[in-house]
C-alpha positions as CSV (number, residue, x, y, z in Angstrom):
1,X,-1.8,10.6,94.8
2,X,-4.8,12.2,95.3
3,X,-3.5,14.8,97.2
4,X,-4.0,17.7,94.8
5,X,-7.4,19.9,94.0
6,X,-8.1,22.5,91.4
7,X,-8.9,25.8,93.4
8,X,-12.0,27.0,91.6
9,X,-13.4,30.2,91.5
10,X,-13.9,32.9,89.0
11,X,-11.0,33.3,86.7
12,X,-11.3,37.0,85.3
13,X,-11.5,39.0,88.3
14,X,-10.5,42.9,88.6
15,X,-6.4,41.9,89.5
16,X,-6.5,39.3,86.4
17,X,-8.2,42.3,84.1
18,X,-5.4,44.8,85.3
19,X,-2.5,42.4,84.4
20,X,-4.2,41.4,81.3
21,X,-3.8,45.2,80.8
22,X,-0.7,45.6,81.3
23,X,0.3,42.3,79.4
24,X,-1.2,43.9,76.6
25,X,0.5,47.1,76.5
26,X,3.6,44.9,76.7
27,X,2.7,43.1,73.6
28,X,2.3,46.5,72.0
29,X,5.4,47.3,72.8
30,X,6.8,43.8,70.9
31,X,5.1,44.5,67.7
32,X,7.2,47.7,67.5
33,X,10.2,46.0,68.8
34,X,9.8,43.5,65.5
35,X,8.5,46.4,63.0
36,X,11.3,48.4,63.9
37,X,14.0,46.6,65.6
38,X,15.3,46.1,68.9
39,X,16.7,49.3,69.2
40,X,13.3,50.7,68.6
41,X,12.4,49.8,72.3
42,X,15.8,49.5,73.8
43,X,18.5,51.3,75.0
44,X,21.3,48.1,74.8
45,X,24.6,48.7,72.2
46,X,27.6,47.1,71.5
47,X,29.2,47.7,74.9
48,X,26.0,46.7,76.5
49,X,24.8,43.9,74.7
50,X,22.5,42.5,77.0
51,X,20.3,44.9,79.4
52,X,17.2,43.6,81.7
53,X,15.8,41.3,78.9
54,X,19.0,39.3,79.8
55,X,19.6,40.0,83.0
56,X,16.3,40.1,84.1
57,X,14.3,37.7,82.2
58,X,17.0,34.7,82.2
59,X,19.8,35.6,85.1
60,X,17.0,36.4,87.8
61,X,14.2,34.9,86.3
62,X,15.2,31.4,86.0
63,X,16.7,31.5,89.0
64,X,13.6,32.8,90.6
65,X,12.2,29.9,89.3
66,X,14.2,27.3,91.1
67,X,11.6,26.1,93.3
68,X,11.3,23.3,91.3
69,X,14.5,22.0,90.6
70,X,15.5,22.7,94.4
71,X,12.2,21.1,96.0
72,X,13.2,17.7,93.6
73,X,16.3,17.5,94.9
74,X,14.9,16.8,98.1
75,X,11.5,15.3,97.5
76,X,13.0,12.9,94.8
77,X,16.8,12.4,95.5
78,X,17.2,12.9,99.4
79,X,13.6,11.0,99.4
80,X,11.9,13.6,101.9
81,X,8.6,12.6,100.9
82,X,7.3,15.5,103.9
83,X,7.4,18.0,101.1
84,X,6.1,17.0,98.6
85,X,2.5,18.7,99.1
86,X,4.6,21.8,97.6
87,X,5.7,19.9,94.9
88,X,3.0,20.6,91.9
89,X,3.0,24.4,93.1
90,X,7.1,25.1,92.6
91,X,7.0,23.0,89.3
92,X,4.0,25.1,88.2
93,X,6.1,28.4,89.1
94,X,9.4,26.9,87.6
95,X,7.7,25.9,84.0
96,X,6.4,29.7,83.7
97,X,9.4,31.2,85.1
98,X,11.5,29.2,82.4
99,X,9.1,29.0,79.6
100,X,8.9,32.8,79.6
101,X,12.9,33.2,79.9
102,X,13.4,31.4,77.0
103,X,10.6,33.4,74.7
104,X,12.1,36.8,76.5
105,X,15.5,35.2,74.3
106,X,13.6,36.2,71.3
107,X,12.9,39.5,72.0
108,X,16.7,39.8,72.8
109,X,18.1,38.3,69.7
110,X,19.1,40.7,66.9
111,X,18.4,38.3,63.7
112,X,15.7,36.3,65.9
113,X,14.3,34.9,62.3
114,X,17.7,33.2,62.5
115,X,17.6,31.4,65.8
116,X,16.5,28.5,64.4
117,X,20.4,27.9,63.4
118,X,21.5,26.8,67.2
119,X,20.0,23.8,66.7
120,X,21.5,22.8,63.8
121,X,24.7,21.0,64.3
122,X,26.4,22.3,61.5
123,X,26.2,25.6,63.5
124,X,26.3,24.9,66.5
125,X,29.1,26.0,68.8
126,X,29.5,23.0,71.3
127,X,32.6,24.9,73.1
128,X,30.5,27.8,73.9
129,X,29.2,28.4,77.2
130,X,26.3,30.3,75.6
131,X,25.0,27.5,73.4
132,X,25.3,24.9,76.6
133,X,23.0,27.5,78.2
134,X,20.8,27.8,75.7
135,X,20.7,24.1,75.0
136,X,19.9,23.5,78.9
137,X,17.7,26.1,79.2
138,X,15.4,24.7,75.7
139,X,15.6,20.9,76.9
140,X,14.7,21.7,81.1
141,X,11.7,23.7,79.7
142,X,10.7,20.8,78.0
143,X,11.4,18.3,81.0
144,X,9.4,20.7,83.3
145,X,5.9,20.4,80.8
146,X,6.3,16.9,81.4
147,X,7.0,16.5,84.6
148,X,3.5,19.0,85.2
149,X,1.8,16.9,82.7
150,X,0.1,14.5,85.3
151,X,-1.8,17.6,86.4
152,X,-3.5,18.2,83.2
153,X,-3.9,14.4,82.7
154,X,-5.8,13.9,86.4
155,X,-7.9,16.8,85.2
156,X,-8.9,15.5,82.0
157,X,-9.0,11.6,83.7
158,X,-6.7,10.3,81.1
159,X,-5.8,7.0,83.6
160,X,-3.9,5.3,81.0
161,X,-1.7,7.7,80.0
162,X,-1.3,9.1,83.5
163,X,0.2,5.3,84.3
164,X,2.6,5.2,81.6
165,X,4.0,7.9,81.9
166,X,4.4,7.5,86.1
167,X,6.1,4.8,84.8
168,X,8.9,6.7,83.3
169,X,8.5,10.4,84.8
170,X,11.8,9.1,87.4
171,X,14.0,9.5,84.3
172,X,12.7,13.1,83.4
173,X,12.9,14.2,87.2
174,X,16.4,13.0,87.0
175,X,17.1,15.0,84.0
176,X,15.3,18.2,85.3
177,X,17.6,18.0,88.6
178,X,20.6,17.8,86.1
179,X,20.1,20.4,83.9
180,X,19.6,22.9,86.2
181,X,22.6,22.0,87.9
182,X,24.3,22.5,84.7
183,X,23.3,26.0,83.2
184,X,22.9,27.8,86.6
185,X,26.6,27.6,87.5
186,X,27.2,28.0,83.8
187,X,25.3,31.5,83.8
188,X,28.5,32.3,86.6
189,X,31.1,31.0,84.0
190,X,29.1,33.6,81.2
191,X,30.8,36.4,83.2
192,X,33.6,34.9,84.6
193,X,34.6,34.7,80.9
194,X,34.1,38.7,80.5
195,X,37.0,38.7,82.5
196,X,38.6,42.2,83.7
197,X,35.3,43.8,82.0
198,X,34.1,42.3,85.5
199,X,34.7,44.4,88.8
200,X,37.2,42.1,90.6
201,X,34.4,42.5,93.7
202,X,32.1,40.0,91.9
203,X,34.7,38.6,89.2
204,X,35.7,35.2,90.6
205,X,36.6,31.9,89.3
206,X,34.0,30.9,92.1
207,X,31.6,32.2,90.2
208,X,29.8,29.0,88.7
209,X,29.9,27.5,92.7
210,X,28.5,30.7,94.1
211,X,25.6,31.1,91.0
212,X,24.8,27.5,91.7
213,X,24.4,28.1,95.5
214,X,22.3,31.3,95.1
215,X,19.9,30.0,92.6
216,X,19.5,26.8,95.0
217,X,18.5,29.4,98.5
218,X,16.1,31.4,96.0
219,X,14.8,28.0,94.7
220,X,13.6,27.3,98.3
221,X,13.1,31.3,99.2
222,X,10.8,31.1,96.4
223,X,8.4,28.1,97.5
224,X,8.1,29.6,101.0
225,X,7.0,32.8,99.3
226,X,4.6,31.4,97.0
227,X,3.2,29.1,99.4
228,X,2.3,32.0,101.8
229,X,1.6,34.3,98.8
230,X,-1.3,32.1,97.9
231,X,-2.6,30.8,101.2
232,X,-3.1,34.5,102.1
233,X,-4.4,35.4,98.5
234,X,-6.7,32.0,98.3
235,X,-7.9,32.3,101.9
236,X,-6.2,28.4,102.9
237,X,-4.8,27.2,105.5
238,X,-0.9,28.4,106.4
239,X,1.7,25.5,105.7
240,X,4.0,27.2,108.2
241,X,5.3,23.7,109.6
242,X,6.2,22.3,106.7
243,X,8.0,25.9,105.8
244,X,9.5,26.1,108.7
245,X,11.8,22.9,107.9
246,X,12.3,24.3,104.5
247,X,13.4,27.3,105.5
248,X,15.9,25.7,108.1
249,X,18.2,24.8,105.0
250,X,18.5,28.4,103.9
251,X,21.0,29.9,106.3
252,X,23.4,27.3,105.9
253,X,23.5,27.7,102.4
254,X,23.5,31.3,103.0
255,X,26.1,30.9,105.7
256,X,28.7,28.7,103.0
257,X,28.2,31.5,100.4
258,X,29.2,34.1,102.9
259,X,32.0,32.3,103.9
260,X,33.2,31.9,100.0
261,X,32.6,34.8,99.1
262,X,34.3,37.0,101.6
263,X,36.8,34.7,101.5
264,X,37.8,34.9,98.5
265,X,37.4,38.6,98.4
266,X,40.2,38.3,101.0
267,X,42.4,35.9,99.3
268,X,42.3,38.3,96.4
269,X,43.7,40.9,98.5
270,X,40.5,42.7,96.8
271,X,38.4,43.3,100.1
272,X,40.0,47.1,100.3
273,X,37.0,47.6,96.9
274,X,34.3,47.6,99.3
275,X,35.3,50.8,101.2
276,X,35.8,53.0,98.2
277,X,32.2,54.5,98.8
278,X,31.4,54.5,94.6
279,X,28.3,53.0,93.3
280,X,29.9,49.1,93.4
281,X,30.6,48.9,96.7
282,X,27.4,50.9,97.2
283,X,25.7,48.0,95.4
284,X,27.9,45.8,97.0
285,X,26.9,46.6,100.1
286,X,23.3,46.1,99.8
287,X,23.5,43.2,98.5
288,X,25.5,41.7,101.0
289,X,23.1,43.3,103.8
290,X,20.4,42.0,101.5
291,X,21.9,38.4,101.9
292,X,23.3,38.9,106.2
293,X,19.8,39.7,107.4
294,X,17.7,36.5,106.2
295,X,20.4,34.6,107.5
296,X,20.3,36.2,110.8
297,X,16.3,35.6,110.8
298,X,16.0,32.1,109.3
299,X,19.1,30.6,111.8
300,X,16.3,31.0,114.6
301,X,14.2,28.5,114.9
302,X,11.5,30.8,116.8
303,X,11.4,33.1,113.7
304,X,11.0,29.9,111.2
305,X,7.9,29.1,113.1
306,X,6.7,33.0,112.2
307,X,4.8,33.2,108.9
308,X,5.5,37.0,109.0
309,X,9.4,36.7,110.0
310,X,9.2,33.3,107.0
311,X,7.9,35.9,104.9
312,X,10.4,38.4,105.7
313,X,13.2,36.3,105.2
314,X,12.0,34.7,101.7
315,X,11.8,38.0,100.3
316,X,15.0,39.6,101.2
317,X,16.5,36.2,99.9
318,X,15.1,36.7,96.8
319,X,15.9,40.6,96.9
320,X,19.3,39.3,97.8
321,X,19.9,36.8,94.7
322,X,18.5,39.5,92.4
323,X,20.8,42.3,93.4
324,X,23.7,39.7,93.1
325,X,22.5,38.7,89.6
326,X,22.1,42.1,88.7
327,X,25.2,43.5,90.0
328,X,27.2,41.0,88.3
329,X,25.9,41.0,85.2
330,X,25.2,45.2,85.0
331,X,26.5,47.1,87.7
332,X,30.1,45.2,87.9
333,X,30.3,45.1,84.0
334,X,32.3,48.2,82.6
335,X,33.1,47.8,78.6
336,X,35.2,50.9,78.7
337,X,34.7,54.8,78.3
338,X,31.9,56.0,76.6
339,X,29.6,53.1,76.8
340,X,26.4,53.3,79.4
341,X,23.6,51.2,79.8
342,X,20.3,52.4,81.2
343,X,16.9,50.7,80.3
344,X,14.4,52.2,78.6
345,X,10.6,52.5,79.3
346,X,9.8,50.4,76.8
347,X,12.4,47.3,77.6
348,X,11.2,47.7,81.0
349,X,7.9,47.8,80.7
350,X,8.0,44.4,78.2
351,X,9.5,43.1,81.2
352,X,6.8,43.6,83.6
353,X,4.4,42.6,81.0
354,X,6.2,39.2,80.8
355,X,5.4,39.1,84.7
356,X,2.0,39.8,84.3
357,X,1.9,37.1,81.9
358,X,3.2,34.7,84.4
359,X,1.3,36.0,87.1
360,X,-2.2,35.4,84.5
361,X,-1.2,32.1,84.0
362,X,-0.4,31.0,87.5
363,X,-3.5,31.8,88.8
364,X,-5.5,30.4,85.8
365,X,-3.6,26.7,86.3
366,X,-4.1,26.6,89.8
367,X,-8.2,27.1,89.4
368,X,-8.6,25.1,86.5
369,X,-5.7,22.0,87.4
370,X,-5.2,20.4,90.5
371,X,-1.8,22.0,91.3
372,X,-2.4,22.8,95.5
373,X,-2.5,20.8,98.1
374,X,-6.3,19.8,99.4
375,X,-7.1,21.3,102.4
376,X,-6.0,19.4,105.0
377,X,-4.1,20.4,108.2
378,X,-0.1,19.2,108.1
């Protein structure tokens, strides 16, 4: 299809120069991290042995990165063909979002000259949690170059080899829905299995269901924000109707999570946690508030029809997932007296820089490769 247009323009402009900047600092930052050691930048020990690189990077990153997977599940499973002018953009968004998780895993592992060994079998720990998410993880970053690979092929005319590989892109769009699936509910099981290390107000066995659900609503919160993001950054036309019906799915999602978790908070017996006024059910509290408010905005249909109240809504989602992400994996994990966890300048600021990264590249694919819609009115 036709449908898609490289947006031109100048590449290197005064933003682009400012997160080169800052991408560059980052990578300062690195070479010290792998002179000296990890310790050198971070603040993580053996009761915290995973800080913002983790949490950040892979828990909120990839699932910030959703758009993708959650877009195919409608455009290519439930066959709604109506969205699939948003298609290129969330695949584009999701193939950064993961390729960058999976190099932050570098900067995170101790012995990273070592990694190499999870791939081979006689290493490999197939009853591990960790190793199915790394493995899922490795092979979706794969599966989403090649489902973006028709961009770079239109753009370089290769015909041919843009019509065999039509022919078979079904069975990597089927794989790509999979895996997903797979390692976002098994980021849930990562802490379920940390067991009373876990506040009982986020540990759950419903953790994998209620991981799977959130990175599903950010999945779509994130297309809606990127799609008004870049018509306001880009100067194109609004797609507020097709956003609109995107956006209708959110709040029952929302709604079911709600309903689970609160539930099950109260079938615990545990919903007393909430009122004890410490920092958890501080946290807690926000990010339940965080995760009431967009689905109080997006039930309307008046508001969904709003690019501002769209807007609105897409971000506190996102806020919402991350806070969740963040609480279970930081704020709800205690490894016993005497251990903190606080992140340093440096870990954060490699971080950002990964961002920046992603941000460079995003904008650099989307003038150069036809990756957004033309501009045609919905």
């Amino acid at each position: 299809m036709g449908e898609f247009r490289p947006l031109g323009g100048k590449i290197v402009t005064r933003p682009f120069l400012v997160l080169a900047a800052v991408a560059l600092f980052a990578g300062v930052l690195l070479v010290k991290r792998f002179v000296y050691g990890i310790g050198a930048v971070s603040n993580m020990s053996d009761g915290y042995p995973w800080g913002i690189w983790i949490t950040y990077d892979v828990v909120v990153g990839t699932a910030f990165a959703c758009g993708g997977y959650a877009l195919a599940m409608l455009v290519y499973v439930l066959n709604k063909k109506t969205y699939y002018p948003l298609i290129r953009s969330a695949i584009l968004a999701s193939m950064f979002g993961y390729t960058l998780a999976g190099v932050s895993i570098f900067f995170d592992v101790g012995r990273y000259w070592q990694a190499y060994n999870l791939i081979l079998p006689w290493y490999s720990q197939l009853s591990s949690v960790m190793f199915e998410v790394a493995l899922c993880v490795t092979t979706y970053i794969m599966v989403l170059w090649i489902e973006f690979a028709p961009s770079f092929l239109e753009r370089w005319n290769k015909e041919r080899m843009l019509k065999v590989l039509r022919k078979v892109l079904f069975l990597f769009i089927a794989v790509g829905v999979l895996l997903p699936t797979m390692h976002q509910s098994s980021l849930g099981l990562l802490v379920y299995i940390a067991g009373q290390k876990v506040s009982p107000l986020w540990q759950t066995g419903f953790l994998p269901l209620l991981f799977l659900i959130t990175s599903i609503t950010m999945g779509y919160a994130i297309v809606v924000f990127e799609s008004i993001l870049s018509s306001v950054g880009f100067r194109r036309p609004l797609e507020t109707g097709l956003l609109a019906k995107l956006s209708a799915i959110i709040p029952k999602l929302l709604a079911l999570y709600l309903v689970i978790r609160f539930g099950d908070l109260i079938g615990r017996g545990e919903l007393g946690l909430v009122f004890r006024g410490d920092m958890k059910s501080i946290m807690f509290i926000v990010e339940n508030l965080l995760y009431l408010i967009p689905t109080v905005i997006l039930f309307s249909p008046a508001n969904r029809e709003r690019p501002r109240m769209l807007f609105i809504g897409a971000v506190l989602m996102l806020l919402a997932g991350a806070v969740y992400r963040f609480n279970t994996f930081l704020v709800g994990f205690d490894p016993g007296p005497g251990w903190h966890y606080f992140p340093s300048f440096s870990e954060t600021m490699i971080t950002v820089g990964l961002i920046a990264v992603e941000i460079m590249g995003y904008l650099l694919f989307v003038k150069t490769l036809p990756v957004l819609p033309s501009l045609k009115h919905a």
